[in-house]
Steps between C-alpha positions, in 0.01 A plus 500: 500500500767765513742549269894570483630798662796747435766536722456535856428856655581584860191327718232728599448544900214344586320871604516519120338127419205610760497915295398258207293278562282755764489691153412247296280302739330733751273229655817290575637492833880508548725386819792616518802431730907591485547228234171349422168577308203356495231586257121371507218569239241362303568435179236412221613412152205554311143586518446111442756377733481471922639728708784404692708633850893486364767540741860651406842422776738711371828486660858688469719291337223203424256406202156639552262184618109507367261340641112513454339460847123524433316326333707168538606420207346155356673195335382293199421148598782460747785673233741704650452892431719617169781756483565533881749473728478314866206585707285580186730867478440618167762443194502865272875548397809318496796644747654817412455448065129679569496648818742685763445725763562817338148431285196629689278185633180711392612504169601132447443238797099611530407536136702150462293326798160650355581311138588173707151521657386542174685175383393345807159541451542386095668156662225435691287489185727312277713316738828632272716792643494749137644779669905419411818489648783301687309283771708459827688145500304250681666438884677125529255178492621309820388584758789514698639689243252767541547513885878530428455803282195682698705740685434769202141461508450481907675844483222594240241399681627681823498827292180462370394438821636805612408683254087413523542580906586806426211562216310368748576600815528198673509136424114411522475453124805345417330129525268568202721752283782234511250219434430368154242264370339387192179580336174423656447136448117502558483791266764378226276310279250763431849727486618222226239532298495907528879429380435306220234699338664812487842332405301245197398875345837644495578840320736597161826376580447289822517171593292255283181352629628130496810534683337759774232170523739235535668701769137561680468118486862406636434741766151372559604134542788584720294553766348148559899378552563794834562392791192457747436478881427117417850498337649585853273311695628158346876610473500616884227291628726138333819620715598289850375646820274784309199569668213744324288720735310808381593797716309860431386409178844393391565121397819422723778198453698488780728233708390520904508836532707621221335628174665524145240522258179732536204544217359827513102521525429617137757187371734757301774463711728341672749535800753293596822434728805688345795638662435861600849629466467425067169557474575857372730390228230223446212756451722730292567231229170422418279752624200354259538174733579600885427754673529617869302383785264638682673767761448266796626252318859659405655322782448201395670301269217513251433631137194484310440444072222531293360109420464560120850619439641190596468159327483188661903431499559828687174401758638178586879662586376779682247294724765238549776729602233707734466148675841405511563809740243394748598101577738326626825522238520068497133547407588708229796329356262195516261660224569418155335837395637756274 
């Protein structure tokens, strides 16, 4: 979305980022402290298109990080959000080739976040990201791997966490503007069908009616092979020693005392034992998949992912390693699990 640059001025002070984009965006609201900014607004594309609550961290010496805070965004069928960084941040230029700090933010970084909403909104529609450019490189495959190299994104997500308390005055929000989930899954086949007529009737130069179809229909049928509650029931319920018990509307696996898998009451999602001191890095590297727990719950060692971004492979591992923390370790090596 932006484009090359020339070379480098000298950075503007950041009482000049907040001149122009007061100037530029009146309603906005700007925080600003010795070597950090922090812009909110609303930003709607066009008169078609939602409105949405954007958040700019602008830091001395650090890449601006964008993130849209309300509404949640939505994913498609369990896929993973396009053209983003960690945590869902936005993706709009590529190091210093098409943006520095010497460039005002009102001029580039909000105009560029507006035509990713724009994109955003077209993906939704067509399942196909049309709006260009380099896509971030997708983080390692183990998951070890990704633990190993999470360090970058747990800093992320500590500035972004920062960054909303101090939108927001306080942390009371942070559960829900941090927390991602998918479309409406009671509402997504009248939402299908909504998608496929207006994509079957597509204008000059768009996509063609058969392969926007075909694309409905993969989409369509993808949803009878998510995860379900039932799905967890008969991985956790089939492990030695597990006990079910329903506790406050939640469906709860637990040895004695000792819980590691817990079905929420509307069957979306999911939280389970994990190791509290990587469950940052964890959340970072696939924000469409785990997210935080509730705040009574961050003392724990518990995380929590949405059911239908996970297949059946990924269920089994992270139910079995959630039990392997709560019994005895000669029980555990006993299992022939994954």
């Amino acid at each position: 979305m932006g484009s090359p640059i020339p070379k480098a001025s000298p950075p503007l002070s950041l009482a000049t980022q907040q001149g122009h984009l007061l100037r530029r965006y009146p309603r906005s609201r700007v925080i600003r402290s010795r070597e950090r900014l922090v812009w909110l607004a609303e930003l709607t594309p066009t008169d078609y298109t939602a409105t949405y609550e954007v958040l700019i961290d602008h830091q001395i010496g650090k890449a601006p990080l964008v993130y849209v805070t309300r509404p949640r965004l939505r994913l498609l069928d369990g896929q993973a959000l396009p053209h983003v960084y960690s945590l869902n941040t936005l993706c709009l230029f590529l190091g210093n080739r098409e943006w520095h700090q010497s460039i005002p933010i009102a001029d580039t970084i909000v105009p560029w976040a507006s035509e990713w909403l724009l994109f955003y909104e077209l993906w939704l529609v067509t399942g196909e990201w049309l709006g260009g450019g380099e896509h971030p490189p997708p983080g390692p495959v183990n998951r070890r791997a990704r633990r190993g190299s999470g360090h970058h994104d747990a800093s992320r997500l500590k500035r972004l966490t920062s960054a909303l308390q101090l939108a927001y005055d306080g942390p009371a929000d942070l559960y829900e503007l941090l927390s991602m989930r998918s479309c409406d899954r009671q509402a997504e086949a009248p939402g299908t069908l909504i998608r496929a007529t207006f994509v079957a009737q597509p204008a000059a130069g768009s996509l063609s009616a058969s392969w926007a179809l075909v694309a409905i229909r993969i989409r369509f049928l993808r949803r009878w092979r998510m995860v379900t509650a039932e799905d967890v029931r008969r991985v956790a319920g089939a492990l030695p020693r597990a006990e079910e018990h329903l506790i406050r509307d939640h469906v709860k696996f637990r040895v004695g005392r000792l819980v590691f898998v817990s079905i929420a009451p509307d069957e979306r999602s999911m939280g389970f034992g994990f190791p509290k001191e990587e469950r940052a890095a964890l959340v970072a590297s696939e924000p469409h998949k785990f997210h935080l727990p509730v705040p009574s719950d961050l003392r724990y060692n518990w995380v929590r992912v949405w059911l239908d971004a996970i297949d059946q492979q990924e269920l089994e591992e992270l139910v079995v390693e959630a039990w392997r923390m709560v019994v005895p370790k000669r029980v555990a090596a006993a299992y022939p699990g994954p």
